[in-house]
Structures are given as structure tokens and as C-alpha cells.
ROROZA-237532 format. One record per residue (C-alpha): x, y, z; residue number from 1. Coordinates in Angstrom, 2 decimals. Layout:
BEGIN
R / X / Y / Z / NUM
...
//
This chain:
BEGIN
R / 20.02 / 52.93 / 11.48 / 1
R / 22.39 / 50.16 / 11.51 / 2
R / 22.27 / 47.07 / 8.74 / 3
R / 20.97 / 44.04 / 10.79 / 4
R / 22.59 / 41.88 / 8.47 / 5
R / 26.15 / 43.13 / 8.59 / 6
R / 28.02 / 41.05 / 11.09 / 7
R / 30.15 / 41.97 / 14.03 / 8
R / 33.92 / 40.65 / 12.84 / 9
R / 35.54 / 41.27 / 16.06 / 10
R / 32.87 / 38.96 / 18.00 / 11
R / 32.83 / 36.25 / 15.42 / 12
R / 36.95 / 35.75 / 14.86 / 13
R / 37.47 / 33.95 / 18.26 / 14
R / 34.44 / 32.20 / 18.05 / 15
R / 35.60 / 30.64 / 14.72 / 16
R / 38.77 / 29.98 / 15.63 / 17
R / 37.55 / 27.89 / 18.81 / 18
R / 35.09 / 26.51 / 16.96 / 19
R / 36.42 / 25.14 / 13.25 / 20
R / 39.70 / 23.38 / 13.60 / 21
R / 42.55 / 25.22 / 11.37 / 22
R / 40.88 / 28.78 / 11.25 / 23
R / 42.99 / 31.67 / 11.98 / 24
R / 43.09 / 35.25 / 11.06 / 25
R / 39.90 / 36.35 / 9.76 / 26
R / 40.11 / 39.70 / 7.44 / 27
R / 36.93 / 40.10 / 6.03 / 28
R / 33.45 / 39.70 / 6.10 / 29
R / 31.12 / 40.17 / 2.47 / 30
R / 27.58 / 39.61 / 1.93 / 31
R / 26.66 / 38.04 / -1.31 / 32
R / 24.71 / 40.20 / -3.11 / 33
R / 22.36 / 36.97 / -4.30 / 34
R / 19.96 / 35.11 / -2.40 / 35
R / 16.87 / 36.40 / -0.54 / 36
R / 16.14 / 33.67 / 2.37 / 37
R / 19.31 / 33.11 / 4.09 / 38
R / 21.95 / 36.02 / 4.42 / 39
R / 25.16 / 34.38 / 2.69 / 40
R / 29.17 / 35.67 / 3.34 / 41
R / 32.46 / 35.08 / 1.89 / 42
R / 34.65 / 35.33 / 4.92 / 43
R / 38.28 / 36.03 / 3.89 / 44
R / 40.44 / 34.32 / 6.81 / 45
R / 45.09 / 33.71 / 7.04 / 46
R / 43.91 / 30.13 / 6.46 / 47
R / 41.66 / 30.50 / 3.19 / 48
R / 38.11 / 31.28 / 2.38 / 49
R / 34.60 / 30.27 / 3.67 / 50
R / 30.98 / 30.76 / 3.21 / 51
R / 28.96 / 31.50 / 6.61 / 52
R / 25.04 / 31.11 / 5.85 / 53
R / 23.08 / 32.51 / 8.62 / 54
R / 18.90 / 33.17 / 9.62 / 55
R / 18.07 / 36.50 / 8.69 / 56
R / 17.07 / 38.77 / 11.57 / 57
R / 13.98 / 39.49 / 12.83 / 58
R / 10.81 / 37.98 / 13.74 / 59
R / 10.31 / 34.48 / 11.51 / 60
R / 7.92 / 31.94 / 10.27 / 61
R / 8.44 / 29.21 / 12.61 / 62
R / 9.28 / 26.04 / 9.90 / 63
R / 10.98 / 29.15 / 7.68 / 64
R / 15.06 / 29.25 / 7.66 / 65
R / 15.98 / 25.70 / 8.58 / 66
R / 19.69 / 26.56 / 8.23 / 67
R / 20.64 / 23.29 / 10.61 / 68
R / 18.61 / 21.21 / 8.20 / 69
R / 20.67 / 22.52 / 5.19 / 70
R / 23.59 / 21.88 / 7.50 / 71
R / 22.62 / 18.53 / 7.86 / 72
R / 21.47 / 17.80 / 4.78 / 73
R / 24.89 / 18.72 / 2.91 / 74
R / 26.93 / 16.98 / 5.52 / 75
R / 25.24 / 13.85 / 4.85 / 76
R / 25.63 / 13.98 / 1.15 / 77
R / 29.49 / 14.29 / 1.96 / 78
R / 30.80 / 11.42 / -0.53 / 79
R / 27.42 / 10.51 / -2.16 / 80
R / 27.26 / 11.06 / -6.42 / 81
R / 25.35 / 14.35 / -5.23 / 82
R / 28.22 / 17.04 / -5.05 / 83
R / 28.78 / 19.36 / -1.91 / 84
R / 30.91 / 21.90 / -0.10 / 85
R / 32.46 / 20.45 / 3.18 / 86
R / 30.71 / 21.64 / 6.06 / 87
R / 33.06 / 22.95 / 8.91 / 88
R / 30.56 / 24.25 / 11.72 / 89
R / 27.06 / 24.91 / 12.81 / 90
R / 25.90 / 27.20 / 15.80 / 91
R / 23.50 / 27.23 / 18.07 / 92
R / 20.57 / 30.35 / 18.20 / 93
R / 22.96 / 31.93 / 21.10 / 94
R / 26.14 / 32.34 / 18.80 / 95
R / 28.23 / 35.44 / 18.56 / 96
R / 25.63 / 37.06 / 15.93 / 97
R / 22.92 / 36.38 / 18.00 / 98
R / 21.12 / 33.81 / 15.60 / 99
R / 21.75 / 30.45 / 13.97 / 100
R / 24.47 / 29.79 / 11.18 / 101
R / 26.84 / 27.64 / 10.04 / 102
R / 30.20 / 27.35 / 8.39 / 103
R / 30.92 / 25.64 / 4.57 / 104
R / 34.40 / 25.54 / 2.46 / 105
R / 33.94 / 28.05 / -0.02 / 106
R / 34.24 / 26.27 / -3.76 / 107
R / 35.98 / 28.52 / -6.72 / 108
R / 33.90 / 27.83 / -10.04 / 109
R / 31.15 / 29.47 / -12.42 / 110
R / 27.45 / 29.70 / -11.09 / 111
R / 25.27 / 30.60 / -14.45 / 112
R / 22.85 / 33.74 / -13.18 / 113
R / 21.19 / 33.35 / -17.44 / 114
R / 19.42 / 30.04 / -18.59 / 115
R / 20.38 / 30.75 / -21.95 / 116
R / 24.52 / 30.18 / -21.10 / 117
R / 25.62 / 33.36 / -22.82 / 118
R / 29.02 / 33.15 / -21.50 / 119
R / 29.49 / 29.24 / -22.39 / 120
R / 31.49 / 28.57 / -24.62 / 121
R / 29.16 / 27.88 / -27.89 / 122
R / 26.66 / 24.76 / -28.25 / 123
R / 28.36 / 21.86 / -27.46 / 124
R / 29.37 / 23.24 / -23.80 / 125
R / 25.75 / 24.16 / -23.37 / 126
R / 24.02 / 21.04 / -24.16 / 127
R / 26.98 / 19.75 / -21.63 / 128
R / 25.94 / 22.12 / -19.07 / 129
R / 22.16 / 20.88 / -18.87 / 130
R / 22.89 / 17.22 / -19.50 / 131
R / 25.41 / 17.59 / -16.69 / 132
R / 22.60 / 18.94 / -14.60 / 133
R / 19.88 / 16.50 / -15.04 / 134
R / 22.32 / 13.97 / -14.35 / 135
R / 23.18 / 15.45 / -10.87 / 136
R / 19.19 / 15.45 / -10.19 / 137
R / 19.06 / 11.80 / -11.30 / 138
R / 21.71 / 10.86 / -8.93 / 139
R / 20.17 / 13.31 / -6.04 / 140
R / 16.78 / 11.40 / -6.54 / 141
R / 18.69 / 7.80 / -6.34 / 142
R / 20.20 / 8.70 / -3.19 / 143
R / 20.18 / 5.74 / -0.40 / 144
R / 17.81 / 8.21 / 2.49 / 145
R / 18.45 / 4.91 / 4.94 / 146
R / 21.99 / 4.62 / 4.04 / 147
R / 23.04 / 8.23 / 4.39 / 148
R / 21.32 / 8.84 / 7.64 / 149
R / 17.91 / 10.94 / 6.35 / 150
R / 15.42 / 7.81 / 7.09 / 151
R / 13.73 / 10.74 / 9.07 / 152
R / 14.07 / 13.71 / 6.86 / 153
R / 10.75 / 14.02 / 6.08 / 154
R / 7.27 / 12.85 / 6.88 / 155
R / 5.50 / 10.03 / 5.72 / 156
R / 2.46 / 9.97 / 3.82 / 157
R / 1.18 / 12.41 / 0.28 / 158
R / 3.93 / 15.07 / -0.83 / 159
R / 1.91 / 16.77 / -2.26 / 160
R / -0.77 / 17.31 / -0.02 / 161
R / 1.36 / 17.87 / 3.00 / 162
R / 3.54 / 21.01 / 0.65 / 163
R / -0.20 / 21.80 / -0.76 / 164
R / -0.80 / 22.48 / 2.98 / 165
R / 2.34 / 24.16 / 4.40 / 166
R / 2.55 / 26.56 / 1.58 / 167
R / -1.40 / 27.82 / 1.57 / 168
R / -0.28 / 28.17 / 5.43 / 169
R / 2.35 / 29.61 / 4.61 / 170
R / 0.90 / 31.70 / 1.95 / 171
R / -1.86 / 32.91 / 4.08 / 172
R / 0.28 / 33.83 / 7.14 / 173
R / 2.03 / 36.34 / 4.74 / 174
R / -0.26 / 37.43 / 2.55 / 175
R / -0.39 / 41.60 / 2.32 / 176
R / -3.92 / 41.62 / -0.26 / 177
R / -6.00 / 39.33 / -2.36 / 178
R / -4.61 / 37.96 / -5.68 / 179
R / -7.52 / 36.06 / -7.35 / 180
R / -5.32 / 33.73 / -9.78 / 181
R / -3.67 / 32.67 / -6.17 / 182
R / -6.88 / 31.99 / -4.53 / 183
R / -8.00 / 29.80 / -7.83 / 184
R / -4.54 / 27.95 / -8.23 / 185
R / -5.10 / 26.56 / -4.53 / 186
R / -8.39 / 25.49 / -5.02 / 187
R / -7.71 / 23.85 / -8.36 / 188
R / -4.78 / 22.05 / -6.72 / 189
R / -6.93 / 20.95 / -4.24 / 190
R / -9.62 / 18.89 / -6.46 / 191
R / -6.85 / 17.63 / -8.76 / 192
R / -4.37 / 15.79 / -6.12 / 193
R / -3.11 / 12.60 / -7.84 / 194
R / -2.76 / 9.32 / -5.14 / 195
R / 0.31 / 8.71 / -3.90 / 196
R / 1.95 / 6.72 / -5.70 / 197
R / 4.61 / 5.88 / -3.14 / 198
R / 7.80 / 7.37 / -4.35 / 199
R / 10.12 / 8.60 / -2.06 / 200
R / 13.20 / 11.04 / -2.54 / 201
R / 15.55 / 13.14 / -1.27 / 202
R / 14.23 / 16.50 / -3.02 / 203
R / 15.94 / 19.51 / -3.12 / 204
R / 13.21 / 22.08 / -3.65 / 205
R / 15.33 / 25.03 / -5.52 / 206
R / 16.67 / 22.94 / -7.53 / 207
R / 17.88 / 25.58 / -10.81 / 208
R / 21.11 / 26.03 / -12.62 / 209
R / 22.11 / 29.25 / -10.42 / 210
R / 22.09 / 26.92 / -7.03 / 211
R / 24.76 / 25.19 / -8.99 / 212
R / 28.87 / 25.23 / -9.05 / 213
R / 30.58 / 24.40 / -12.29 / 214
R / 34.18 / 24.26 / -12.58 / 215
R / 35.63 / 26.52 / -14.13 / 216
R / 37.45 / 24.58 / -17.08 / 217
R / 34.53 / 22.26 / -18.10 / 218
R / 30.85 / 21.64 / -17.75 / 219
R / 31.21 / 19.43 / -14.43 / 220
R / 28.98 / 20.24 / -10.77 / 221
R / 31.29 / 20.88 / -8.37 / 222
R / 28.54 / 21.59 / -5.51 / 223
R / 25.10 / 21.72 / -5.09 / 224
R / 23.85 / 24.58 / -3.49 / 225
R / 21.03 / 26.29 / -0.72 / 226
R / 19.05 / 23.21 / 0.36 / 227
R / 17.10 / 25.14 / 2.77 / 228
R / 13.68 / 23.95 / 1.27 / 229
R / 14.98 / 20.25 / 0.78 / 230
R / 13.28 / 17.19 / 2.46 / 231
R / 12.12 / 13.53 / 1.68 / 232
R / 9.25 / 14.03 / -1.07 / 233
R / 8.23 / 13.05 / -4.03 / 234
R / 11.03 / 13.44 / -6.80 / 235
R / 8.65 / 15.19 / -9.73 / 236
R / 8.42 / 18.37 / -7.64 / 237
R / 12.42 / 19.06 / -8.21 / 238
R / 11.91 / 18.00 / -12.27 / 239
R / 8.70 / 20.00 / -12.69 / 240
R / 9.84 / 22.98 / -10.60 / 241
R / 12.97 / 23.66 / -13.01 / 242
R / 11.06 / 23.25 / -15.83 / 243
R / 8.44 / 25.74 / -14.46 / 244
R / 11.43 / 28.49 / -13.87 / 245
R / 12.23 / 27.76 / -17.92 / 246
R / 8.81 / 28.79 / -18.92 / 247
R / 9.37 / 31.95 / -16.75 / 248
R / 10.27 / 35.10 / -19.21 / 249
R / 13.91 / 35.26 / -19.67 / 250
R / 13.69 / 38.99 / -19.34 / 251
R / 12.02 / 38.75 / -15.89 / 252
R / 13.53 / 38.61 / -12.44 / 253
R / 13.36 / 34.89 / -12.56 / 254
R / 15.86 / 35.11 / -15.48 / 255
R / 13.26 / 31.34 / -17.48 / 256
R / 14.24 / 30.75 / -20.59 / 257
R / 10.72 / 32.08 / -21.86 / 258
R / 10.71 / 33.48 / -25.27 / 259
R / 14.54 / 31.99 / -25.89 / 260
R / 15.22 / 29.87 / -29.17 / 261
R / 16.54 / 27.17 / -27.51 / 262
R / 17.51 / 24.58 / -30.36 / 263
R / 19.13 / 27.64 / -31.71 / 264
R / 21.31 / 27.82 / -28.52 / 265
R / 21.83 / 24.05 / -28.15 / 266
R / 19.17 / 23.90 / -25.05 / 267
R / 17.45 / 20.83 / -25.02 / 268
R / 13.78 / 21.00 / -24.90 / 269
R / 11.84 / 20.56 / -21.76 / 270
R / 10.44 / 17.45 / -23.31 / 271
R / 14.26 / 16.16 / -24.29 / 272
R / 15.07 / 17.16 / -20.77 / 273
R / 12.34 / 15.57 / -18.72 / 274
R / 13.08 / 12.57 / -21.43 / 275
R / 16.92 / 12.36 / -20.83 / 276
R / 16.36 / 12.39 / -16.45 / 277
R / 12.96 / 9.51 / -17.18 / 278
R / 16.19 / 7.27 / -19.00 / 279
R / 18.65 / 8.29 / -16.15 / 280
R / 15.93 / 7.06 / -13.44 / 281
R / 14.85 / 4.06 / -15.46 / 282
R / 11.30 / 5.76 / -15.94 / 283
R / 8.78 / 5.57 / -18.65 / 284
R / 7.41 / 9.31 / -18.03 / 285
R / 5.99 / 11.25 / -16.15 / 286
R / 2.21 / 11.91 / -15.44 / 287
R / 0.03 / 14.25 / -14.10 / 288
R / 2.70 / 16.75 / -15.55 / 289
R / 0.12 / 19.68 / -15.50 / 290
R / -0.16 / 19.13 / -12.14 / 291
R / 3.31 / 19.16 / -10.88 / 292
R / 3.86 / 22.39 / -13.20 / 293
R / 0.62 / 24.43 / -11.21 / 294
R / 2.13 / 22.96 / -7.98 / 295
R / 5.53 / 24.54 / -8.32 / 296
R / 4.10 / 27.59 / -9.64 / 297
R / 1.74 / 27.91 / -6.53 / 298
R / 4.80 / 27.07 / -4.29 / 299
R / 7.35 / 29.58 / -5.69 / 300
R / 4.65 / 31.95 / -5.33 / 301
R / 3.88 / 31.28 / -2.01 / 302
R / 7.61 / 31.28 / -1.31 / 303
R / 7.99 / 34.73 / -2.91 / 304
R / 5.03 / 36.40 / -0.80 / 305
R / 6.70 / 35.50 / 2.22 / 306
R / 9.78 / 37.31 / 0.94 / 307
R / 7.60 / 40.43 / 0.51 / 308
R / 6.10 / 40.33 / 3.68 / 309
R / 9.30 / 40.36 / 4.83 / 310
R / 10.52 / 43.25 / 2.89 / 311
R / 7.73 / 45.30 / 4.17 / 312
R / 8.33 / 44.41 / 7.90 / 313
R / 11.98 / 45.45 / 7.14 / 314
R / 13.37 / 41.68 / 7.45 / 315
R / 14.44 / 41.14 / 4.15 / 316
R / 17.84 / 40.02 / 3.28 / 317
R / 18.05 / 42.07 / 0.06 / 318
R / 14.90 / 44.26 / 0.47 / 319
R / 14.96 / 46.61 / -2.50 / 320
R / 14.91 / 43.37 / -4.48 / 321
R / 12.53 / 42.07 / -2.35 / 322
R / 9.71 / 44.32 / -3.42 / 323
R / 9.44 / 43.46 / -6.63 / 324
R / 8.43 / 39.84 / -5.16 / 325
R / 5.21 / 41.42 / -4.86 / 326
R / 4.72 / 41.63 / -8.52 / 327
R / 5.66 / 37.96 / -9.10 / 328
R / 2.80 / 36.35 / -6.71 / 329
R / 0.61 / 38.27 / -9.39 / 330
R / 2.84 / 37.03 / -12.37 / 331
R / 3.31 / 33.23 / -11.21 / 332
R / -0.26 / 32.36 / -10.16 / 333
R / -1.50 / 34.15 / -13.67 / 334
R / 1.00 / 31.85 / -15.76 / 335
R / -0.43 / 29.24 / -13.50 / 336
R / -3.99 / 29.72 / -14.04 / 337
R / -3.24 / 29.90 / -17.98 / 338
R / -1.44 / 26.34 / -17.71 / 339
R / -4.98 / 24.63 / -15.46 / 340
R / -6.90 / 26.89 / -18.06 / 341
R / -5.70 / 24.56 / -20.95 / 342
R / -6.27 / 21.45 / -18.89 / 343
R / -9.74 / 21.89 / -18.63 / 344
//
């Protein structure tokens, strides 16, 4: 049986060539071995490199795999504080591999897989790293929406309640047996939604060190990466959702910083973190923080049941990996239902 997600060079070389202006000569085709939503290449071409994003194959969730909105997205970023690739080309659904996908420069820097920086080099780059990050969510969450053409990127109305309601959807659409933390974590998020409060942002929704470029010669973002989940929302989701993956244990597939010493590694705290982006964004704090924690818990578990549904219906971009997203639903809404435990 064939690989659905290898793609058909032959077909795709003319079509890129008629399509992006300057590209000739396309060698080679690889499939990044990361990533689980959206199939990712490095196309080697005569006239450089590129990365083509595509929808996976198969049968999908209808508002699942928005590659035109991460097309969009990035393209209207172009020359905003938030760094991005430069995109080149998007298709339509009838393109040469028979399914949506578009066309980025390809960036040459560092992308950190481990929280804990074991490659940096010592403390002081570290610290860097993370400060260097917050800022670039600062900036992403000061973004002019009007101004860069996203008025419309989102809906109007409760973030919250309006992701509380997708993902459940989403959740239930995919869900392969009954995981009781799950069912509990969506009913406590239900009786403890906070009232709007009326801020608006660009959010990102994956926003974590390893959707991140560095260069290669200092702790500076050279891109932003996979914005597939990004939309106009409320700005605490992005903060609380990467300090939710740094409670995560370090040794899990999530690769948190859980269980790491991280004064020891020069890591600022989540406190000093969620401090240093408040100063950034001219806040006071944040509220509700238990909240916004359980929410992206919930969310990232929702978001990884969907992957294993699609790893059983043979979908899956990386589906031996896939499986063990099973086993995270389980983990996520547990850690979840510890943190609402503690609230009570």
C-alpha cells in the first residue's frame, strides 16, 4: 500500500514553476519528521529551498486543517514586529496533489525540540531564549488586527465560550471511549466561565518554543511557526497554554519542563514569565489563571484525540506517533482535574 502522504514530484515541478515566480528545477521532496496536523516538506529546488505545508489526506473535520488561514495569517504579518517566513503560493483543493497547500521560504536556524535548552549555550543564552520569546508573544498580542487586514479573523463575542464549544464538538466527534477526567474538565469549565472582559487579539493557539526559529548565532526569532489553530481571541489562552505545556513532564511526549530545576538552568519561573509578558503588555496580572490553565489543558486534549482518531482511521500524518495521543487525553485531563481539584 502506497504512503498517502508522499507526494508525486513529477506532477508538482511544473505546477510550481508556473505558479511561484523564480522556481526552477525541483530535486527533492522530504517530509519532516515533526508535526502531526499538517504534512510539512523541505523541497530542494536549482533556485533554493522551500517548505510546502499541505491537508493531510483523507476524510476531515470540516473547521480542521485551515492551511489557507495559516496562509493568510503569515502573509499578513509580513513586516509586523511578529516574525515570519515569506509566503510564495497557496493552492486551491484541485492542485496537483489533489488537496490544499501552500508554498513558504524555508528559514535556516535552531528550533529547540527540549524546554530545558540543553544545547544552549549555558545560562545567560537561556534566560535570552525565553525572554526573547515572551517578547515575540507580547508583540503578537499588540498586533494592529484592523491595520493588518484580520478585522474579520475571528468572531465576535466570549473566547472562551465559543473554543469551550468547538473543542467539546470537536472532542466528541472524535472521541474512540469514555475518559471520566475529560467528561469532568468540560463540565467544570462550563460553570466557571469568567465574563468577557473584552480583549481582543491576534492568538496563535500553539504557541511553544518548538513552533519557533532562532538564528543560529544568537537568541533572536527569526519566524514564527504553524498558525493553523490561530484566530482573533482572547490573548491569555496563548500565555496560559505555554505555561500549561511547562507543567507537562519533561520526560513525556510533550517534552514540559515538569520535574526540571529551572533556576538551576537559568529558566525563569512561570510566575517571572507570566510577570515579564504582564510588563511587556502594560498589565497588572492576570486573573482567573486556574481557569485559563484547565482551558488549555481541555483544548490540547481535545486536539490530541482528534489526532488519534485519525491514527486509527489510517489518516494520520505520523501515525505510529499518533497512537500514543491516546494516552495523553488520559494524561492531560488527569493533570487537569488535579489543577480544578485545588481550586475548590
Amino acid at each position: 500500500m502506497s504512503d498517502p502522504n508522499v507526494l508525486d514530484q513529477a506532477a508538482l515541478a511544473p505546477y510550481l514553476e508556473a505558479n511561484i515566480p523564480g522556481f526552477s528545477g525541483l530535486a527533492a521532496i522530504e517530509k519532516f519528521k515533526s508535526g502531526q496536523s499538517n504534512p510539512t516538506y523541505l523541497m530542494t529546488a536549482a533556485s533554493g529551498r522551500y517548505v510546502l505545508r499541505a491537508k493531510p489526506p483523507g476524510q476531515l473535520l470540516k473547521s480542521a486543517h485551515q492551511v489557507d488561514r495559516e496562509f493568510r495569517v503569515m502573509g499578513a504579518l509580513a513586516g509586523t514586529a511578529v516574525p515570519v517566513p515569506r509566503m510564495l503560493h497557496l493552492s486551491d483543493e484541485a492542485s496537483p496533489i489533489g488537496r490544499m497547500f501552500y508554498v513558504m521560504d524555508f528559514l535556516d536556524g535552531r528550533i529547540f525540540w527540549d524546554p530545558a535548552l540543553p544545547e544552549a549555550d549555558g545560562n545567560e543564552e537561556r534566560a535570552a531564549i525565553y525572554d526573547a520569546m515572551n517578547d515575540t508573544l507580547a508583540a503578537l498580542h499588540d498586533v494592529d488586527v484592523e491595520a493588518v487586514g484580520l478585522g474579520d479573523f475571528g468572531r465576535p463575542g466570549n473566547y472562551f465560550e465559543r473554543q469551550l464549544a468547538r473543542w467539546t464538538s470537536q472532542y466528541r466527534a472524535s472521541e474512540t471511549g469514555t475518559v471520566a477526567d475529560m467528561d469532568r474538565l468540560i463540565a467544570w469549565l462550563e460553570t466557571h466561565m469568567p465574563a468577557d472582559d473584552g480583549r481582543v487579539s491576534l492568538v496563535h493557539g500553539d504557541y511553544r518554543l518548538d513552533n519557533l526559529i532562532f538564528a543560529s548565532d544568537r537568541p533572536q526569532v527569526l519566524a514564527v511557526l504553524d498558525w493553523e489553530l490561530s484566530t482573533l481571541g482572547h490573548p491569555f489562552a496563548d500565555i496560559a497554554y505555554q505555561c500549561m505545556q511547562w507543567r507537562l513532564p519533561h520526560a513525556s511526549g510533550f517534552r514540559g519542563l515538569g520535574g526540571v530545576d529551572r533556576s538551576a538552568l537559568g529558566l525563569p519561573s512561570e510566575e517571572d514569565y507570566v510577570a515579564s509578558y504582564c510588563r511587556r503588555r502594560g498589565l497588572t496580572g492576570i486573573g482567573n489563571w486556574t481557569f485559563f490553565l484547565a482551558f488549555s489543558f481541555f483544548r490540547l486534549a481535545a486536539i490530541c484525540q482528534g489526532v488519534f482518531k485519525r491514527a486509527l482511521d489510517g489518516n494520520a500524518s505520523n501515525p505510529e506517533k499518533a497512537r500514543t495521543y491516546g494516552e495523553a487525553v488520559k494524561l492531560l485531563s488527569h493533570l487537569a482535574a488535579k489543577l480544578i481539584d485545588k481550586e475548590a
